[in-house]
VEXLOLUM-112279 format. One line per 2 residues: for each residue x, y, z of C-alpha. Coordinates in steps of 0.05 Angstrom, whole numbers, plus 5000, padded with zeros to 4 digits. Layout:
X/Y/Z | ...
This chain:
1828/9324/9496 | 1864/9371/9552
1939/9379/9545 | 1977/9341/9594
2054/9331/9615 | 2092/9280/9666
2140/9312/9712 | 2204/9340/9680
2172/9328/9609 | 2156/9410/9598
2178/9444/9538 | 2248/9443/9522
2285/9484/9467 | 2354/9471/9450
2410/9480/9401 | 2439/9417/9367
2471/9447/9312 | 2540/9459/9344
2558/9403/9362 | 2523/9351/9305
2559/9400/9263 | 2613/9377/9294
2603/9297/9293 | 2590/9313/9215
2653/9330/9207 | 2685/9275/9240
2635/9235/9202 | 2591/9209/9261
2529/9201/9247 | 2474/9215/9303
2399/9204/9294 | 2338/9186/9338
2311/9159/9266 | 2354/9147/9194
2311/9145/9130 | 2337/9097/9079
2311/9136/9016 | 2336/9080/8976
2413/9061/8943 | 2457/9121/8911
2516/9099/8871 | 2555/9143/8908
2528/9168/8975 | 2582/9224/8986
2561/9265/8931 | 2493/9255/8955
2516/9279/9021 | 2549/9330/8990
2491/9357/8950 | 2444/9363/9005
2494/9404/9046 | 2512/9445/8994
2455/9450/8943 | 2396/9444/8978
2344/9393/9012 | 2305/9352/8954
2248/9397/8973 | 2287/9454/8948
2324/9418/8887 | 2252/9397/8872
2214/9466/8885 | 2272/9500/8828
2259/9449/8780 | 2178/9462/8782
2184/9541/8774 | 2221/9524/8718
2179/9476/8690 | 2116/9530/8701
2152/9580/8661 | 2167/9524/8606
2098/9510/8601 | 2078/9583/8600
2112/9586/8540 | 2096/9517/8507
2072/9522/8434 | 2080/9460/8411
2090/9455/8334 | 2040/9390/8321
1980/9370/8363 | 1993/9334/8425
1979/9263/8426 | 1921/9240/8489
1971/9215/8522 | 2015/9278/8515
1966/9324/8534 | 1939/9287/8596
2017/9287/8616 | 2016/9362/8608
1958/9375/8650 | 1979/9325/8708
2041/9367/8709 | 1997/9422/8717
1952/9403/8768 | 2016/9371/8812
2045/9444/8802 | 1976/9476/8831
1970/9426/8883 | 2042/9444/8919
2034/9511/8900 | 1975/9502/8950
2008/9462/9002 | 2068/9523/8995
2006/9575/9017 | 1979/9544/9067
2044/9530/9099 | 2065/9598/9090
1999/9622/9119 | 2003/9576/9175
2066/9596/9192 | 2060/9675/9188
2103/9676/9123 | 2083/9711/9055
């Protein structure tokens, strides 16, 4: 299907940050489309987490690399139960799977 735009509707880059920076601090709150992820017993901290911390992909992307090296190094003392080991090896699989989705990405978008 060929590309096609309406008058005026070419490509358009612009900064935002500036000035929703600046709403932010006033605490405005500006969005074409808000994502209610659910309730937080206390949003602010929330808020303040993602500003300061990190995005939930990133909180989420530390936790996995640890949780590869933990299992790395997993000797576990008795033999897992079924249910353990299937755990264990969904864990792994979910860690191979966004390990993939991280490559491709990264490949798609020039990155190494």
């Amino acid at each position: 299907m060929p590309d096609f735009k309406l008058p005026l509707s070419g490509d358009v880059t612009q900064s935002f940050g500036s000035w929703i920076g600046s709403l932010n601090a006033m605490g405005a709150q500006f969005s074409v489309i808000s994502v209610n992820l659910g309730k937080s017993s206390d949003p602010r901290v929330e808020e303040q987490m993602l500003s300061d911390v990190g995005s939930y992909g990133k909180q989420l992307g530390r936790i996995e690399d640890a949780l590869a090296v933990l299992l790395d190094h997993f000797r576990p003392d008795r033999a897992l139960t079924p249910a353990e080991d299937k755990a264990i090896r969904d864990l792994r699989r979910m860690l191979e799977d966004v390990a993939e989705v991280k490559e491709r990405c990264a490949a798609k978008h020039g990155r190494s």
